[in-house]
C-alpha positions in Angstrom: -14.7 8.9 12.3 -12.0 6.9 10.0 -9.6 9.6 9.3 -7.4 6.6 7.4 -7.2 3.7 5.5 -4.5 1.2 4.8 -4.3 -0.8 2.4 -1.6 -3.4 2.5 -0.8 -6.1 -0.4 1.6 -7.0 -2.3 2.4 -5.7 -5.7 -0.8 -6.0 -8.6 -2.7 -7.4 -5.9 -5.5 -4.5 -6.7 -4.9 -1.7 -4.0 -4.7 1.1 -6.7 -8.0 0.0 -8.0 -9.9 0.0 -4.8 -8.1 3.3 -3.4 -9.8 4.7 -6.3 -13.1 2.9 -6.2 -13.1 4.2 -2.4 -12.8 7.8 -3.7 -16.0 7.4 -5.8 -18.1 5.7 -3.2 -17.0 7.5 0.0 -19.2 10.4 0.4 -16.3 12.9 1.3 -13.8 13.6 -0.8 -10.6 11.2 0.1 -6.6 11.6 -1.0 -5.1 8.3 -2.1 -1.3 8.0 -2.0 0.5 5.5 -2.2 4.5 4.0 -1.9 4.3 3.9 -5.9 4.0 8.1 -5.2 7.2 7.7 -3.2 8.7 6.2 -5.4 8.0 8.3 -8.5 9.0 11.3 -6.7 12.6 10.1 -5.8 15.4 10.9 -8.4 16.2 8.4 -10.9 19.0 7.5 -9.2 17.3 6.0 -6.3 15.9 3.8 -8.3 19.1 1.9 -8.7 21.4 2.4 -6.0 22.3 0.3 -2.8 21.2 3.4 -0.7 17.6 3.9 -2.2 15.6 1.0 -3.3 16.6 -1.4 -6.3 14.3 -3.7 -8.4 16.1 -7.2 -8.8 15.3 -9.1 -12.0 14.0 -11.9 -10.1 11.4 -9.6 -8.4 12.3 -8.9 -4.8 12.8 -4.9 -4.0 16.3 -3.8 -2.0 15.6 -0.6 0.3 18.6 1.0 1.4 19.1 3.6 4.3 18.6 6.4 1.8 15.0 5.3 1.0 14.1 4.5 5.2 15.1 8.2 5.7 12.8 9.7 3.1 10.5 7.1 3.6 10.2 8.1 7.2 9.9 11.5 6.2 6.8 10.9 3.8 5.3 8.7 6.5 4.7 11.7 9.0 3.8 13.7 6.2 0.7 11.5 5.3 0.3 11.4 9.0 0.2 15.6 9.2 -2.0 15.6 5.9 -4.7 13.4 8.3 -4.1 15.5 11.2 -4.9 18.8 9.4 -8.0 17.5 8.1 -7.3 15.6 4.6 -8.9 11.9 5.2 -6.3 9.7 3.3 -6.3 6.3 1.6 -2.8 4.9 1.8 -1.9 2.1 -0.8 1.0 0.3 0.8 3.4 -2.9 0.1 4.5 -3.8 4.0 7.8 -5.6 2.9 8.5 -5.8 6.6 5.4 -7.3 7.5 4.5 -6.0 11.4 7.7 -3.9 11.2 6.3 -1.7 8.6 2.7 -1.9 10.2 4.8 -0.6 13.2 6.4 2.5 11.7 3.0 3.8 10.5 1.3 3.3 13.8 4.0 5.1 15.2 3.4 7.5 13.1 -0.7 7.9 12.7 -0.5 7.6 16.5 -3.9 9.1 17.6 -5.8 9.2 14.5 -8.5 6.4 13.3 -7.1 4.2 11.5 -8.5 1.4 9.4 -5.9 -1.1 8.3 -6.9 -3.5 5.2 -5.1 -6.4 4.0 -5.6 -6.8 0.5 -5.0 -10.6 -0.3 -4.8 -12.0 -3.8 -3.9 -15.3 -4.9 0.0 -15.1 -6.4 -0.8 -16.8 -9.5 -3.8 -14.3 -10.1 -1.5 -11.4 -9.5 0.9 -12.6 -11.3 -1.0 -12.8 -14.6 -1.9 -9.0 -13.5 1.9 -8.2 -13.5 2.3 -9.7 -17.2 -0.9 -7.5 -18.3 0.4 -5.1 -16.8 3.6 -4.8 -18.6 5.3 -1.9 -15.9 6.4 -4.3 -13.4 9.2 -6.4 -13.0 8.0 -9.9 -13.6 8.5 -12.0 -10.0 7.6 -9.2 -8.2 3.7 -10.6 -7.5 5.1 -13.7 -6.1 7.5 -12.6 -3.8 5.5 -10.0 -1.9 2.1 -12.1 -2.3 2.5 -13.7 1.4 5.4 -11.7 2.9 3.8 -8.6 3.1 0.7 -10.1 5.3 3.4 -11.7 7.5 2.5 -10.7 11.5 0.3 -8.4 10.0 -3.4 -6.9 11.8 -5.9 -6.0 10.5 -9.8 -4.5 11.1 -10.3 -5.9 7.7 -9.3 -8.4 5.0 -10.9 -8.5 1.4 -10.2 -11.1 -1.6 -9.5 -9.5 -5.2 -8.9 -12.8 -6.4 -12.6 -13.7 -6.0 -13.9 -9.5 -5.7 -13.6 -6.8 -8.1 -12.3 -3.7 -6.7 -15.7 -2.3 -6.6 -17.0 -4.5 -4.6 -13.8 -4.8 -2.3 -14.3 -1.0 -1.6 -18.0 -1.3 -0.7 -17.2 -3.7 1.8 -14.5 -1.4 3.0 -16.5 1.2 2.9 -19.0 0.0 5.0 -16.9 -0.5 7.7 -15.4 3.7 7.6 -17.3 4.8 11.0 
């Protein structure tokens, strides 16, 4: 039985949305978390130093050693969560491509995993990031292709052609 799910895209590329259209069609009750969570929960001044992770105007996101070590940290504890029975949807942005794929298998080691790529055309997520209005501007763009890069995956769905309900269903069919 799937004890996780991954799902990998870049920014406004409609992760959030399915995560939460998983939890109302999966029959059991699912936590969704995401690197947004991380983020949240780190002091302010994280947010804008060399040693935690930094938001450039022109999009692209700086992580420092800071943010690896507490990043790490929340990694094994979404890891422990599975192992001690939560099921978890994981709403992630791999930067490092297979490198970040890498540190969570590491991590998730022996339970099921099912890893997503969540694809959406750049100019589609883009106009999401304008709508938005919480996002630095470029940030769609740059992390549109990069974080797919070397990437594998059980699964791959569209939101540039499926809405996030529909994206889940298909995801959902294929939690074993």
């Amino acid at each position: 039985m799937t004890e996780v799910i991954v799902l990998n895209g870049g920014s406004s590329s409609g992760k959030s949305g399915i995560a939460r259209c998983l939890q109302a069609v999966l029959p059991d009750p699912w936590l969704a978390l995401g690197t947004d969570t991380l983020v949240e929960a780190m002091p302010a001044s994280m947010q804008a130093s060399d040693a935690g992770i930094e938001f450039a105007p022109d999009g692209q996101v700086i992580v420092g050693p800071e943010f690896r070590t507490l990043e790490a940290a929340w990694i094994e504890g979404v890891a422990a969560m599975a192992r001690a029975g939560a099921r978890v949807i994981v709403d992630e942005v791999f930067l490092g491509g297979a490198d970040s794929q890498k540190r969570w298998q590491k991590a998730l080691g022996e339970l099921r995993v099912l890893w997503v790529g969540v694809r959406c055309d750049s100019a589609v997520a883009a106009g999401r990031e304008v709508a938005r209005g919480d996002r630095t501007i470029g940030m769609a763009v740059s992390q549109a292709d990069v974080v797919h890069r070397g990437m594998v995956y059980d699964l791959e769905v569209d939101t540039a052609h499926a809405e996030a309900m529909e994206c889940a269903r298909t995801i959902a069919a294929h939690v074993g």
